[in-house]
C-alpha positions, -999 to 999 in steps of 0.1 A, spaced: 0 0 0 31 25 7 40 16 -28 4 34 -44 7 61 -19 45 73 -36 31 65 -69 7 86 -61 27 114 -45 51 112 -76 23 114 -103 12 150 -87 2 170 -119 23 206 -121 -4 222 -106 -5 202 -77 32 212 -75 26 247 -76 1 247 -49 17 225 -26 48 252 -34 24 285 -31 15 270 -1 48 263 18 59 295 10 30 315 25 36 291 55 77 301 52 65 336 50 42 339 83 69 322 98 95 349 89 71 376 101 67 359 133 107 357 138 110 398 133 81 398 156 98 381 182 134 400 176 122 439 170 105 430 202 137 416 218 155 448 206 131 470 216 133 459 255 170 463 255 166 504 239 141 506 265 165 494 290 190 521 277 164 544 275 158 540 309 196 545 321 194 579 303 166 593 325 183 577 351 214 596 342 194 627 334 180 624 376 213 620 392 222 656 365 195 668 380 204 658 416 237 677 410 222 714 405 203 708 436 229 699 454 250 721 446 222 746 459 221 729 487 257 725 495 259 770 488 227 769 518 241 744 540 279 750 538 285 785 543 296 784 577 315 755 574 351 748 576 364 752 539 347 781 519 313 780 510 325 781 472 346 749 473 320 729 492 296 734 466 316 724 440 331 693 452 295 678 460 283 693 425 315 677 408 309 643 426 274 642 411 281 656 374 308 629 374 282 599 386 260 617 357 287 617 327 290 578 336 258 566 336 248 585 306 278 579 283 277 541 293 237 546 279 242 562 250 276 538 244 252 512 244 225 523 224 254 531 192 264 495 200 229 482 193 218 470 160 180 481 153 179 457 119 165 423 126 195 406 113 186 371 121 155 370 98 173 389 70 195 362 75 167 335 76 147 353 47 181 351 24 185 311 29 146 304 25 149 327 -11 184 303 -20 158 275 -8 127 287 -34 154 295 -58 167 260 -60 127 242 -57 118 264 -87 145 249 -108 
């Protein structure tokens, strides 16, 4: 009975063929849409992430004016001048700044936006069609 069942699958008519092939690729096709799915969504949590780090930066640059406020308030009467007080604490914080939002932004150039994996994918399956249609 396996026998009728591969004479069978081998007398397809060209048409058959052609569906069966219309079909696989449509198939191939949502498949490759679902893979850029899956890694624009991957890419877009780690920018977020970065994203994220900025603001963060941007608070502790923010922190820094106000301290430095603070420190012109609270340090007047203190032991070194009021001046130098105020800009140690405000150069402590601008510095804490500068890092986290270089390492951001460092990380963010480093990141590749393109879903590289289904160009990738999307170049073998037309190597694949290219070869079936021959």
């Amino acid at each position: 009975m396996s026998q009728q069942v591969q004479v069978a699958k081998d007398e397809r008519s060209l048409g058959d063929l052609f569906s069966e092939l219309a079909g696989d690729t449509g198939m191939l096709i949502r498949q490759e849409v679902a893979l850029a799915q899956v890694e624009l969504t991957q890419k877009a949590t780690k920018a977020g992430k970065n994203v994220g780090y900025l603001a963060v930066g941007g608070a502790v640059a923010y922190l820094a004016v106000l301290s430095v406020t603070a420190a012109v308030i609270l340090l007047l009467a203190q032991f070194i001048p009021a001046w130098l007080a105020a800009l140690i604490v405000g150069l402590a914080f601008a510095i804490a700044s500068y890092f986290l939002i270089s390492s951001a932004l460092a990380a963010l150039k480093k990141m590749d936006p393109l879903p590289t994996e289904t160009i990738e994918s999307v170049k073998e399956d037309a190597k694949w069609l290219k070869k079936e249609m021959i």
